[in-house]
N, C-alpha and C positions, 0 to 999 in steps of 0.2 A: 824692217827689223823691229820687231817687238820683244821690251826689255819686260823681266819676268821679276815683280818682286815678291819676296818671300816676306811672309809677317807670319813672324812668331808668335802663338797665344801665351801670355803672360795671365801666371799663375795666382789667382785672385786671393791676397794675405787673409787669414783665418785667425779669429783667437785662439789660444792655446789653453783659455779658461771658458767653461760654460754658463753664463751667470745666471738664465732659468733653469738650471738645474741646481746649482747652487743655492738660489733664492728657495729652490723649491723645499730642499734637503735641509736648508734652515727653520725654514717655517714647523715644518713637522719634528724638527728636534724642539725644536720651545713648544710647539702643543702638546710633545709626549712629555717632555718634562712639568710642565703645567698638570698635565694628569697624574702620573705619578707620584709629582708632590702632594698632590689633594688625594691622592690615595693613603699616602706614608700619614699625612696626616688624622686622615680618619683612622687606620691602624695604630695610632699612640691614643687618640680619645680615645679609644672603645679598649685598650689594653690597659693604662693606666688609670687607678680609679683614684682620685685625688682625696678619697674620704678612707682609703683601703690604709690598716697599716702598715704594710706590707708596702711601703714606697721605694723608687728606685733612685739610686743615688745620681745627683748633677755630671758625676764626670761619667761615669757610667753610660746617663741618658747622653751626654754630648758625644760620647765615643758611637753610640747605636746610633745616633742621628748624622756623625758623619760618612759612616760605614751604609746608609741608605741614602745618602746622597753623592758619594759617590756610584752605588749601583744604577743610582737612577742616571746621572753623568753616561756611566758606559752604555744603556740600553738608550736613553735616547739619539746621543752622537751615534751609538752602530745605525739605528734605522735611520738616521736624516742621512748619514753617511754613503748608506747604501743605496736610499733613492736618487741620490744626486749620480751616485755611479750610475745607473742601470738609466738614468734619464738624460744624461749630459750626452753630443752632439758624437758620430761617427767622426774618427779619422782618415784621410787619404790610407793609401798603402804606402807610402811616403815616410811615416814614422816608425823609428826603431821602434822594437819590441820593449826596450829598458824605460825608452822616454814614453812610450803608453802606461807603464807602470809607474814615474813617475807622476805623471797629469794623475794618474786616477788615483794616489795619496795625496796628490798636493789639492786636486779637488775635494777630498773628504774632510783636510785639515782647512782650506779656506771654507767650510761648508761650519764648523766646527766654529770658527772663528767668528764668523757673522753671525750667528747663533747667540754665542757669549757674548759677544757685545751689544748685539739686540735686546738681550735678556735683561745687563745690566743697566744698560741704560731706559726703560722699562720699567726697573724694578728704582732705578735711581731717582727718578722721576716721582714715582709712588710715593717713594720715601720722602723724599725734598715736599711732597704735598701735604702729607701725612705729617710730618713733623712740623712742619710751617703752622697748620692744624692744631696741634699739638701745643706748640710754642702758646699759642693767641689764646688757647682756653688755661693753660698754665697760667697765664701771665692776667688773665678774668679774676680767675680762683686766687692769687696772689694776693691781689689788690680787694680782692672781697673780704679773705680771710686776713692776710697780714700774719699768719702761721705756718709759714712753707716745712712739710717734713724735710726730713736730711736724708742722706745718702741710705743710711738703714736706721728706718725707724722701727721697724721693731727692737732694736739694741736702746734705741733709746726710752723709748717704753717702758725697755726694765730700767733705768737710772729712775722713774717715777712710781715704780711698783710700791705698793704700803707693804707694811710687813704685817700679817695678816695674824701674826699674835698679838698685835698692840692696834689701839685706837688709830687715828691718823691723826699726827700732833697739831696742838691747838694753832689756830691762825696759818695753815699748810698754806692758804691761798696766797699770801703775800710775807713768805718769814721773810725779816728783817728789811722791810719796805721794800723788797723787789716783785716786780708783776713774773706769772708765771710764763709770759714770752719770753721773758729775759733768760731764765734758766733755762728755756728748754732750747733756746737756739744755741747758747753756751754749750748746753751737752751734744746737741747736734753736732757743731763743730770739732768739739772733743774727742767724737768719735769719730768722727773723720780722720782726724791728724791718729789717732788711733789705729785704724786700717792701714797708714800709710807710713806712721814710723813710729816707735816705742813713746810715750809720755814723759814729757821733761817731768820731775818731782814735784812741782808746782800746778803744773796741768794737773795731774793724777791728783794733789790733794783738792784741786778745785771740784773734779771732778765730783768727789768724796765727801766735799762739803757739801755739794748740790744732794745729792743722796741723800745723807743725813740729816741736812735739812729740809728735804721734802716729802721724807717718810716716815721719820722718826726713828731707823735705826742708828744703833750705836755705834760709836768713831769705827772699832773695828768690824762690825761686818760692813758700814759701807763702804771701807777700803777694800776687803773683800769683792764686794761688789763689785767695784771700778773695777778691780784687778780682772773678777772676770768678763765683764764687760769689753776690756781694752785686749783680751787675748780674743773670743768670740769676733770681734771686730778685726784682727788679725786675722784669723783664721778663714773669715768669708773673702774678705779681700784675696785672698790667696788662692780659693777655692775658682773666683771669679776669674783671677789670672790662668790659671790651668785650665777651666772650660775653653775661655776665651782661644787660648795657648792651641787644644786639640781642634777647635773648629776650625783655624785658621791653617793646622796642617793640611787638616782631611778637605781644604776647599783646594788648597794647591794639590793634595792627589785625584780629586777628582777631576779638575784640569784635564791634569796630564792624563789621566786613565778615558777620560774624553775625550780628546784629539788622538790618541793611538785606536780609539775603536772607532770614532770617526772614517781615520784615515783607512784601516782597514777595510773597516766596512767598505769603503768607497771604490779600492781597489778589487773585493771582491764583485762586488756588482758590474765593474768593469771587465770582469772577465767574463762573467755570463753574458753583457749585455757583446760585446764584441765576439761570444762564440770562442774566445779563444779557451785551450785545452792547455789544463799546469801538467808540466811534467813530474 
């Protein structure tokens, strides 16, 4: 008597994610976006002439700069997206038709993903070098000069402007024994607190006395002066906030306007690469 045993083949577990197609559809979204930006940017040199009167206003350029960085978000996520579809692994006949459609957004959005954070981190890196850089020749130039500008020196600039109807009053270099670091880091300041909150009455008239006494104008125009100095300085500040304000929307829609064409894209490629026919 011969016992007959039966062995069952046991179904060999498969990922549900493709990671060279993924790795692939990543790679080619950061080298198309690497292109495209070096494109977008040679199209603002070659459009904007910086000597033209004819200049374009800051929020303006930040609103056109983010509206082309998100276009370039959606064209590069669509093609990484859709290589990873058309190149990620066949399934058995085994998977529903809804969880194929799944996998092939959920691979354009992880395709999407690794991307963005490749990029930042990249770019993070750059930056942390660059600024490190940065830091070490600022901190050269400090210690050589012992003159650091302020936050906006051309606003301070004009607190030392002459007034070009009158001589430059005698002894400008040192009025009333102070060296000319000493005022001009006081007006630096000044304006700072300036940008950031109204001038107490004492500030303003320091201000004004720095003025007056380094030009020669009289008490009232360089309260004048201040006055508009300390609004100007308002006014950038504010301007800086709003550019700041629209970059940082248009980076979150380009995000999201990224991973939805990612994800598409991915799922179309999956339907041509599997043959399958939309109803």
């Amino acid at each position: 008597m011969v016992d007959t045993v039966i062995v069952e083949n046991e179904t060999v577990p498969t990922s549900a994610i493709s990671w060279p197609a993924v790795l692939a559809g990543a790679f080619v979204t950061g080298a198309f976006s690497l292109l495209l930006l070096a494109l977008g940017s040679g199209i603002g040199f070659s459009a904007f002439n910086p000597w033209s009167p004819r200049t374009i206003d800051s929020l303006r350029g930040a609103t056109f700069a983010g509206i082309f960085f998100a276009a370039t978000a959606m064209i590069a996520s669509a093609l990484g997206g859709y290589i990873t579809g058309r190149l990620r692994r066949l399934w058995n006949g085994a998977v529903h038709p809804n969880e194929v459609v799944f996998r092939d957004t959920a691979h354009g959005l992880v395709t999407w993903a690794v991307a963005t954070v490749a990029t930042a981190a990249v770019l993070g890196s750059a930056s942390t070098n660059l600024l490190g850089g940065a830091l070490k020749e600022g901190a050269r130039s400090l210690a050589e000069t012992q003159a650091p500008a302020g936050a906006y020196p051309d606003l301070t600039d004009r607190v030392f402007q002459y007034d070009r109807a009158k001589a430059p009053p005698a002894g400008a270099a040192t009025p009333f024994g102070r060296p000319f670091e000493f005022d001009r880091g006081t007006a630096d300041r000044l304006v700072v607190l300036a940008a950031s909150r109204p001038l107490t009455p004492e500030e303003h008239q320091n201000l004004a006395s720095i003025i007056a006494s380094r030009t020669g104008l009289a008490a009232a125009d360089a309260d004048t002066r201040a006055s508009a100095i300390e609004n100007d300085a308002r006014a950038a500040a504010d301007t800086a906030r709003r550019i700041a304000m629209r970059l940082s929307f248009w980076t979150v829609a380009a995000m999201l306007l990224g991973a939805f064409a990612a994800s598409l894209a991915a799922w179309e490629g999956g339907v041509l690469r599997d043959g399958r026919l939309r109803r």
